[in-house]
C-alpha positions as protocol buffer text, in pm:
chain_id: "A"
residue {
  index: 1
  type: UNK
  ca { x: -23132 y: 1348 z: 8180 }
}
residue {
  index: 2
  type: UNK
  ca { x: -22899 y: 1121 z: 8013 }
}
residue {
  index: 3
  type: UNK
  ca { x: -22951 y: 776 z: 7984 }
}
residue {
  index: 4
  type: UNK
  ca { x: -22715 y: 544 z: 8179 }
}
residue {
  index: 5
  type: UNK
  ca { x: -22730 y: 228 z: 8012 }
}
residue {
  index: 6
  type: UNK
  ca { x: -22411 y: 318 z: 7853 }
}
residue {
  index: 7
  type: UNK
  ca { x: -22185 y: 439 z: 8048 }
}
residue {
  index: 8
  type: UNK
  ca { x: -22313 y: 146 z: 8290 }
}
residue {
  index: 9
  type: UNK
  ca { x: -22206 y: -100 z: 7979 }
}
residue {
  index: 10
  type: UNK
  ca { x: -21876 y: 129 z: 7926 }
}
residue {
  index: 11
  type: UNK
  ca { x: -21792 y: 75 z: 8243 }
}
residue {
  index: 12
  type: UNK
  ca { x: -21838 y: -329 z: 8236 }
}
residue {
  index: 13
  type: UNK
  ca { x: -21622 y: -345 z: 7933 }
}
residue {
  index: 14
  type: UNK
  ca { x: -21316 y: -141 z: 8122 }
}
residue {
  index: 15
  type: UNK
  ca { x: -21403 y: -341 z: 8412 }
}
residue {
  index: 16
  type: UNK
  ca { x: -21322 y: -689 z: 8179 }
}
residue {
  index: 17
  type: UNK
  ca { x: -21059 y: -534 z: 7973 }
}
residue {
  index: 18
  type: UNK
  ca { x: -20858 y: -441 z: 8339 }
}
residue {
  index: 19
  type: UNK
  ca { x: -20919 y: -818 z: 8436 }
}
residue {
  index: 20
  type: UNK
  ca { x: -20771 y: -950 z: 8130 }
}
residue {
  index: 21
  type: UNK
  ca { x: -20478 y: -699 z: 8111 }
}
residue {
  index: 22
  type: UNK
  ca { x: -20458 y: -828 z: 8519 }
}
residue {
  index: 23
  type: UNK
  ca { x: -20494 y: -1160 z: 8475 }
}
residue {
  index: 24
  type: UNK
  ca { x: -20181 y: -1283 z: 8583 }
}
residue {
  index: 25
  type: UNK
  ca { x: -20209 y: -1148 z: 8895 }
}
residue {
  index: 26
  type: UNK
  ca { x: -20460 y: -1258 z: 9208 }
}
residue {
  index: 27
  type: UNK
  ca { x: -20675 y: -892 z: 9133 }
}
residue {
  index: 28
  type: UNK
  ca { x: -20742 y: -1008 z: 8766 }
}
residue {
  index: 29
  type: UNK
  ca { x: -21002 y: -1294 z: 8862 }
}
residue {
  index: 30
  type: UNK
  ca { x: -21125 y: -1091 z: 9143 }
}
residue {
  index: 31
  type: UNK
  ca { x: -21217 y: -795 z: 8865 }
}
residue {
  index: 32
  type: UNK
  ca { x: -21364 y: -1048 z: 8634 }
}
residue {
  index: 33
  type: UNK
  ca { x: -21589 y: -1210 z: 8908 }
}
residue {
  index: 34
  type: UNK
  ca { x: -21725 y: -843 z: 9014 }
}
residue {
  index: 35
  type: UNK
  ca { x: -21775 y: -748 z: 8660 }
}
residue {
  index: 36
  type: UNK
  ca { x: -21970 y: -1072 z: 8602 }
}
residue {
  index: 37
  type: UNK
  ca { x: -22170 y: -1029 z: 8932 }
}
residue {
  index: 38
  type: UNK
  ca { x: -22234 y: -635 z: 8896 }
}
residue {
  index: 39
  type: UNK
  ca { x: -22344 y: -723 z: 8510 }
}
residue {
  index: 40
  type: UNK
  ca { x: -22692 y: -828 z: 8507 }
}
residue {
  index: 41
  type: UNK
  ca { x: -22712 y: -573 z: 8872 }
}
residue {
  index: 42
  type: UNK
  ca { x: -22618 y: -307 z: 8655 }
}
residue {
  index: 43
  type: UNK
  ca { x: -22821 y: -346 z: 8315 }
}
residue {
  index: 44
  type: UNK
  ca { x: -23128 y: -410 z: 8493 }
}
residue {
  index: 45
  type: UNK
  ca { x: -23090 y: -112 z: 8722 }
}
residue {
  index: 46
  type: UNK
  ca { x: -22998 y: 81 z: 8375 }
}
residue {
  index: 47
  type: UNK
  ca { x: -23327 y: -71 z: 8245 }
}
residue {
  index: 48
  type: UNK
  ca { x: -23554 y: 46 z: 8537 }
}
residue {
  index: 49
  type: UNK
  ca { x: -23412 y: 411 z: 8546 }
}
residue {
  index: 50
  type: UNK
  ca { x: -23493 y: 450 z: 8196 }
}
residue {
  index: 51
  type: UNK
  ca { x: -23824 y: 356 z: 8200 }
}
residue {
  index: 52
  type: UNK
  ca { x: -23937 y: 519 z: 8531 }
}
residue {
  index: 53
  type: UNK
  ca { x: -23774 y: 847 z: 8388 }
}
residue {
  index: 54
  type: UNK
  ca { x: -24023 y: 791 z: 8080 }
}
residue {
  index: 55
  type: UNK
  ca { x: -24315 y: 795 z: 8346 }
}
residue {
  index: 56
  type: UNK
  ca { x: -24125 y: 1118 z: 8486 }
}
residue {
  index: 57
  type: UNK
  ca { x: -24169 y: 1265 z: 8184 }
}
residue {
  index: 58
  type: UNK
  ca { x: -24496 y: 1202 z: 8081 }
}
residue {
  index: 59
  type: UNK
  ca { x: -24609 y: 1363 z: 8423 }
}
residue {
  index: 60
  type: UNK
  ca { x: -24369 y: 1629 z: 8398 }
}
residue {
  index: 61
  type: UNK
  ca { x: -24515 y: 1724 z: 8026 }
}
residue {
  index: 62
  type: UNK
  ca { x: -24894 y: 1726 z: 8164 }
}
residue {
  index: 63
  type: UNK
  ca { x: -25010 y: 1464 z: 7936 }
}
residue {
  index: 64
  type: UNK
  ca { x: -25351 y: 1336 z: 7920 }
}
residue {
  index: 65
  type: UNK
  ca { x: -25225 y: 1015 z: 7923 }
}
residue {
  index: 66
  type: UNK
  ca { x: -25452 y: 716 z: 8118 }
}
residue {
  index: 67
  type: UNK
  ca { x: -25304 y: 687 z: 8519 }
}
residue {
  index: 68
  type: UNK
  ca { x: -25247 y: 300 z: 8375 }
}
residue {
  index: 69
  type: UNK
  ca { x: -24943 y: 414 z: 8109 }
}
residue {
  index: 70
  type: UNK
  ca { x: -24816 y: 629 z: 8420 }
}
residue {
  index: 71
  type: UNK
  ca { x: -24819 y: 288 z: 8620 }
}
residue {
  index: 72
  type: UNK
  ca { x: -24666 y: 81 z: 8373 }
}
residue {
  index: 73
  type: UNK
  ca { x: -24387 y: 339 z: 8350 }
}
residue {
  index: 74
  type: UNK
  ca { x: -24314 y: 256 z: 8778 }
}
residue {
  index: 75
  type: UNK
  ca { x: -24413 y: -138 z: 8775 }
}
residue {
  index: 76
  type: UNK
  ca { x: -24190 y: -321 z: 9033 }
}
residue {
  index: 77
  type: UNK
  ca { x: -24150 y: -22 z: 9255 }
}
Protein backbone atom coordinates (compact mmCIF):
# COMPACT_ATOMS: atom_id res chain seq x y z
CA UNK A 1 0.00 0.00 0.00
CA UNK A 2 1.38 3.35 -0.56
CA UNK A 3 1.36 5.88 1.86
CA UNK A 4 -0.86 8.94 1.19
CA UNK A 5 0.50 11.58 3.17
CA UNK A 6 2.08 12.83 0.10
CA UNK A 7 0.19 12.96 -2.51
CA UNK A 8 -2.46 14.38 0.14
CA UNK A 9 0.37 17.29 0.78
CA UNK A 10 1.02 17.37 -3.22
CA UNK A 11 -2.20 17.98 -3.70
CA UNK A 12 -2.51 21.02 -1.01
CA UNK A 13 0.43 22.67 -2.59
CA UNK A 14 -1.34 22.58 -6.32
CA UNK A 15 -4.39 23.45 -4.56
CA UNK A 16 -2.43 26.96 -3.15
CA UNK A 17 -0.31 27.40 -6.13
CA UNK A 18 -3.92 27.45 -8.43
CA UNK A 19 -5.21 30.08 -5.79
CA UNK A 20 -2.34 32.29 -6.16
CA UNK A 21 -1.99 31.95 -9.99
CA UNK A 22 -6.19 32.73 -9.53
CA UNK A 23 -6.05 35.26 -7.33
CA UNK A 24 -7.32 37.96 -9.23
CA UNK A 25 -10.29 36.41 -9.87
CA UNK A 26 -13.44 35.57 -7.28
CA UNK A 27 -12.29 31.43 -7.58
CA UNK A 28 -8.73 32.34 -6.26
CA UNK A 29 -9.88 33.08 -2.52
CA UNK A 30 -12.45 30.46 -2.76
CA UNK A 31 -9.38 27.79 -3.62
CA UNK A 32 -7.28 29.22 -0.89
CA UNK A 33 -10.10 28.99 1.78
CA UNK A 34 -10.76 25.12 0.77
CA UNK A 35 -7.14 24.39 0.74
CA UNK A 36 -6.81 25.97 4.21
CA UNK A 37 -9.99 24.16 5.51
CA UNK A 38 -9.25 20.62 3.78
CA UNK A 39 -5.46 21.07 5.31
CA UNK A 40 -5.43 19.94 8.76
CA UNK A 41 -8.82 17.41 7.35
CA UNK A 42 -6.43 15.98 5.12
CA UNK A 43 -3.03 15.46 7.12
CA UNK A 44 -4.78 14.05 9.94
CA UNK A 45 -6.79 11.62 7.86
CA UNK A 46 -3.18 10.90 6.10
CA UNK A 47 -1.93 10.38 9.71
CA UNK A 48 -4.67 7.85 10.80
CA UNK A 49 -4.45 5.68 7.55
CA UNK A 50 -0.91 5.23 8.10
CA UNK A 51 -0.94 4.10 11.34
CA UNK A 52 -4.05 1.81 11.23
CA UNK A 53 -2.36 0.21 8.06
CA UNK A 54 0.72 -0.47 10.52
CA UNK A 55 -1.84 -2.43 12.80
CA UNK A 56 -2.98 -4.10 9.36
CA UNK A 57 0.18 -5.27 8.97
CA UNK A 58 1.23 -6.53 12.03
CA UNK A 59 -1.99 -8.81 11.93
CA UNK A 60 -1.56 -9.58 8.46
CA UNK A 61 2.27 -10.84 9.22
CA UNK A 62 1.01 -13.16 12.27
CA UNK A 63 3.06 -11.47 14.79
CA UNK A 64 3.20 -12.37 18.32
CA UNK A 65 2.83 -9.04 19.13
CA UNK A 66 0.67 -8.09 22.64
CA UNK A 67 -3.38 -7.38 21.47
CA UNK A 68 -2.33 -3.76 23.26
CA UNK A 69 0.34 -2.71 20.21
CA UNK A 70 -2.60 -4.02 17.84
CA UNK A 71 -4.91 -1.44 19.75
CA UNK A 72 -2.68 1.35 19.76
CA UNK A 73 -2.29 0.87 16.01
CA UNK A 74 -6.65 1.56 15.75
CA UNK A 75 -6.96 4.21 18.82
CA UNK A 76 -9.77 6.73 17.96
CA UNK A 77 -11.70 4.32 15.85
Amino acid sequence: MTDLREPLRKALRDLAAAATAFSAWTVGPRMAATGEGWGPALSGLGDDLAAHAEGLRHLAAGRDIMEQDVLACFRGW
